[in-house]
Structures are given as C-alpha cells and as structure tokens.
TIVOLUM-617863 format. One record per residue (C-alpha): x, y, z. Coordinates in pm, whole numbers, always signed. Example, Ala and Ser with C-alpha at 12.3 -4.5 7.8 and 13.67 -1.06 7.14 Angstrom:
residues 2
PT    east   north      up
PT   +1230    -450    +780
PT   +1367    -106    +714
END
This chain:
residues 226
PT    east   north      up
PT      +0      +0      +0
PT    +158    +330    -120
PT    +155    +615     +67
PT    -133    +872      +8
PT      -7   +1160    -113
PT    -232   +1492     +37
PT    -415   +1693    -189
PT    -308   +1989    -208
PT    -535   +2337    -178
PT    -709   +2388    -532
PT    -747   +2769    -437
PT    -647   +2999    -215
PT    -798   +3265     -32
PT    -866   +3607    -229
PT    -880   +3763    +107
PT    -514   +3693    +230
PT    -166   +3722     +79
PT    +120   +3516    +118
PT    +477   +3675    +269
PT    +761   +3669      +3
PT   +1124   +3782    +104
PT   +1354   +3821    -222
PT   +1566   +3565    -341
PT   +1893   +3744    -358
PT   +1854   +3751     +42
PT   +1969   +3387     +30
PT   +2159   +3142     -45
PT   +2087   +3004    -418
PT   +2178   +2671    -369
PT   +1863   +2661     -92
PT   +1600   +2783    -307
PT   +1342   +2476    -358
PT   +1109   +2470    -707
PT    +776   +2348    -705
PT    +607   +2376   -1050
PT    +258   +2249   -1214
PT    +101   +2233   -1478
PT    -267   +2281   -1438
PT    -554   +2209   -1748
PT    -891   +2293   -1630
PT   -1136   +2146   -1931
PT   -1439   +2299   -1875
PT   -1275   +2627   -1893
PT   -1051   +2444   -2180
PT    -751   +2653   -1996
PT    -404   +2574   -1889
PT    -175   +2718   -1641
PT    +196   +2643   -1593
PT    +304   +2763   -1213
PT    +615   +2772    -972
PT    +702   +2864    -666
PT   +1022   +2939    -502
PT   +1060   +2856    -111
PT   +1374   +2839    +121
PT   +1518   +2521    +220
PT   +1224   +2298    +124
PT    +852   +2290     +12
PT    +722   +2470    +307
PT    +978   +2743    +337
PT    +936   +3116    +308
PT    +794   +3184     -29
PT   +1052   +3387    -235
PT   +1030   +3635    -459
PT   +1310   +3618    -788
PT   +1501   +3909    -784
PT   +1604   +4120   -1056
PT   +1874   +3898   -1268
PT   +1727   +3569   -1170
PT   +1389   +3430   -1376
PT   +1174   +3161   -1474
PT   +1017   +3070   -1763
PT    +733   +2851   -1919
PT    +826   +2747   -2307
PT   +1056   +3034   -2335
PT    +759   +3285   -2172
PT    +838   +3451   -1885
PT    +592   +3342   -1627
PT    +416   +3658   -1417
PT    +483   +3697   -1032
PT    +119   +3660    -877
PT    +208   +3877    -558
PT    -150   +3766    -399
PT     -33   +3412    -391
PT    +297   +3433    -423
PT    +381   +3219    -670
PT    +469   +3258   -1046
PT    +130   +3178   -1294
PT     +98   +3183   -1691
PT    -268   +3138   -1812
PT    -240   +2999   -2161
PT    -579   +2927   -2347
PT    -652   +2573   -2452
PT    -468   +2192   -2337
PT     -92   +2244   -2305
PT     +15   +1916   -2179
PT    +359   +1961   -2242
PT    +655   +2218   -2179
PT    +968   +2364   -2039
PT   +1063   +2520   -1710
PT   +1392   +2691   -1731
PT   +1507   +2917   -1412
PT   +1780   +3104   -1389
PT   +1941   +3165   -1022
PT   +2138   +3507    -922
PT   +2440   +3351    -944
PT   +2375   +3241   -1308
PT   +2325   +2844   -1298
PT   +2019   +2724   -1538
PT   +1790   +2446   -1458
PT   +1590   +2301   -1706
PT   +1318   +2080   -1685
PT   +1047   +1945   -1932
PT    +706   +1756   -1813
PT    +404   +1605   -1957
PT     +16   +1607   -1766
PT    -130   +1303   -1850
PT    -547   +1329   -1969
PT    -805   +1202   -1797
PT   -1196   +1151   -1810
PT   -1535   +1031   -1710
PT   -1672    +691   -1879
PT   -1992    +658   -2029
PT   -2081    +456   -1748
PT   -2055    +763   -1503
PT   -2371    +774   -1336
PT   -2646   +1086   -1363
PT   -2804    +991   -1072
PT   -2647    +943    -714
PT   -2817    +734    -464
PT   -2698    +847    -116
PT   -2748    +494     -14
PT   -2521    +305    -281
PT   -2156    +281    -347
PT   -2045    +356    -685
PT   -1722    +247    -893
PT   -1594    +555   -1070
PT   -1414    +421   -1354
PT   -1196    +697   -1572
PT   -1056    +681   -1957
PT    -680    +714   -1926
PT    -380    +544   -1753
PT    -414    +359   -1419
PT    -255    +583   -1072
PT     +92    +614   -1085
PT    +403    +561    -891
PT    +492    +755    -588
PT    +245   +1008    -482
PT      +2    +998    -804
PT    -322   +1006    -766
PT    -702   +1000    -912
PT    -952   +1256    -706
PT   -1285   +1214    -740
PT   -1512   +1508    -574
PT   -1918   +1533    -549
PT   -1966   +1901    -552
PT   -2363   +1959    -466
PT   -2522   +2295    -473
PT   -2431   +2340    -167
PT   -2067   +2402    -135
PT   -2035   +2287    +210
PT   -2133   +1937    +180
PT   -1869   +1842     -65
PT   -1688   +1537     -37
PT   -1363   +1465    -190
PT   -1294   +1058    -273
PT    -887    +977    -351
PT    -734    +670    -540
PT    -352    +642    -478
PT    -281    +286    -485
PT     -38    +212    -775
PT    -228     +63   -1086
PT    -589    +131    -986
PT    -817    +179   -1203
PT   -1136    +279   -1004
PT   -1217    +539    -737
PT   -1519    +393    -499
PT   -1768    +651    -387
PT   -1841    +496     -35
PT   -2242    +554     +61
PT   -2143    +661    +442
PT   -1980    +965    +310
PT   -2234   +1041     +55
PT   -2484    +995    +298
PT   -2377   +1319    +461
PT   -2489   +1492    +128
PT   -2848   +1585    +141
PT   -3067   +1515    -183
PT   -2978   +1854    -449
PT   -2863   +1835    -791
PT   -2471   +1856    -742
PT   -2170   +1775   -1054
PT   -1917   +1528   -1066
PT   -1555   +1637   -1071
PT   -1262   +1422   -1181
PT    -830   +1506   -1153
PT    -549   +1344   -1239
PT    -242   +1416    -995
PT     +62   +1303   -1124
PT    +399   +1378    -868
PT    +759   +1377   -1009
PT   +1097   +1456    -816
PT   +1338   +1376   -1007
PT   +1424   +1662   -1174
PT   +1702   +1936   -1228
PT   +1754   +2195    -930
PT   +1958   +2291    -651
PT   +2091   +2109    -326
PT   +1728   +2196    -198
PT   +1563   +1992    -457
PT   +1250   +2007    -630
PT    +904   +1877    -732
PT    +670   +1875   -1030
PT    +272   +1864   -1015
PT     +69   +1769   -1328
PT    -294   +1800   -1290
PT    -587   +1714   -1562
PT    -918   +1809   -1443
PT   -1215   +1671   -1678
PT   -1472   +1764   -1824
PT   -1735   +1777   -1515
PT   -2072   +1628   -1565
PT   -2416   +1746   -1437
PT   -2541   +1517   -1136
PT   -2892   +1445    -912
PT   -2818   +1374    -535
PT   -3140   +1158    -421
END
C-alpha cells in the first residue's frame, strides 16, 4: 500500500496574501522549485506555475530578484504577488513544456514535463443514490508511482457538503464513492468532478531539490443527489 499523497489546496484565499522575502537575500543553492502544470477542461484553460521557497517545500515563499527568472516554453511566467507564486494562463490543453530558471548567481535548470489526460466513462452515473456505493471508472492510464493520484469530488449545490474521494494505490483503475460519506450529502442536484495528480521529483535543481505537479481536471458532468 503506497503512501497517500495529500491533496493539495485547489485555491487559495482572495482575502489573504502570502509573505515573500527576495531571493537574492539567500543562499541560491537553498532555493526549492515546485512547478505544475494545471488544465482545467471545462474552462478548456491551462496554467503552468512555480514557486520558489527556502530550504524545502514549506519554506518562506521567495520572490526572484532582478537577474534571476523563470520561464514557461521560453515565456516569462508573471509573479502573482496575492499568492505568491509565479502563474501563466495559456488558453486551450498544453500538456507539455519547459521550465527553465535562472538563479542570481547564473546556474540554469531546465526541466520538461508532460500532464497526462483524464476523463469520465460513459458509465458515469447521472443519478447518485446516497445509499449506494459507486465504482468511478476513468478513460486514461491507471494511478501512478509515488504520490500519483485520481480525485474524485461530489460538488452539490451546496458548497459545504462536498466530499472529496482519492485513489492512490499504484495501478488502480477505479475510485469507490463509499455511501457513508455520501450519505452526509443531502438530496440537491450537485456535478461530478474528476483530476489526475501526477507527482515527479526527479528533476534538475539545486541542493534543496525540487518537485513537479501535473494535474488534468475533466470535463465535469451534471449530477442528481437523491
């Protein structure tokens, strides 16, 4: 049994902003990359996105100062100073490209990644009994190694009684919608939500390391709660 890897936070507070120091304040071989790529289908829109933090994933966001930079397929990617992380929105699926950064002290890192698609069956069903389990079985490859995973989440009208369901074993195929957590859903019409999370970490950066996110998130489909 693999380990489950922990979904990270789709979005982020409009109401609060991250602290950034700048990166020339230290030392480049300690600056960690995170980047994604992100594909959203129903708003057939792709983001590529990295952040810069000191030491290790959940270091002090950094900001890259002037001489150092980052790129998505030779565009520069935008600082986002609400979030505090670097974001190009590119229109349509761009399931492949190139990170370069470029540190203060002039050292390149390159590296190039792939999202792989995902999407709901035929056999997806319209119509949610509370009271059933369901197999939710997805077009596409099977999880992946290391922290990959399938989400599946049940979004009803009301927000608040969402409920996210997570493959991560290696090779599965199916995500099970288990009937005591949908039973905490009262009966609304709702839509079905489906992501691919693919994790890689073996990549080129500094001493600190690094880590690449590639997210596909179908097509959602229209659902009744009952």
């Amino acid at each position: 049994m693999k380990k489950l890897f922990i979904i990270c936070t789709l979005l982020m507070s409009l109401f609060s902003s991250c602290e950034t120091e700048n990166s020339e304040d230290v030392t480049q071989d300690r600056i960690y990359t995170s980047y994604e790529i992100l594909y959203i289908q129903d708003e057939d829109k792709t983001i590529a996105k990295a952040l810069f933090t000191f030491g290790n994933g959940e270091g002090t966001r950094l900001q890259l100062s002037e001489g150092a930079s980052i790129t998505f397929n030779n565009t520069k990617i935008p600082f986002n100073s609400l979030l505090g992380n670097y974001e190009l929105e590119m229109s349509g699926l761009v399931d492949s490209g190139s990170f370069t950064y470029k540190d203060l002290e002039g050292n390149t890192f390159s590296n190039s990644f792939t999202i792989n698609p995902i999407s709901f069956t035929k056999s997806v069903p319209m119509t949610i009994d509370r009271s059933k389990s369901y197999d939710i079985n997805w077009g596409g490859s099977p999880v992946g190694s290391n922290d990959s995973s399938v989400v599946v989440t049940v979004v009803p009208n009301n927000l608040g009684q969402s409920k996210v369901f997570i493959e991560a074993d290696e090779n599965a195929e199916t995500v099970v919608l288990n009937p005591t957590i949908l039973g905490e859903i009262d009966p609304q019409p709702g839509r079905l939500y489906i992501e691919r999370k693919d994790v890689l970490r073996e990549m080129e950066s500094t001493s600190a390391g690094g880590v690449f996110y590639g997210n596909y998130r179908a097509k959602s489909v229209e659902v009744t709660i009952k």
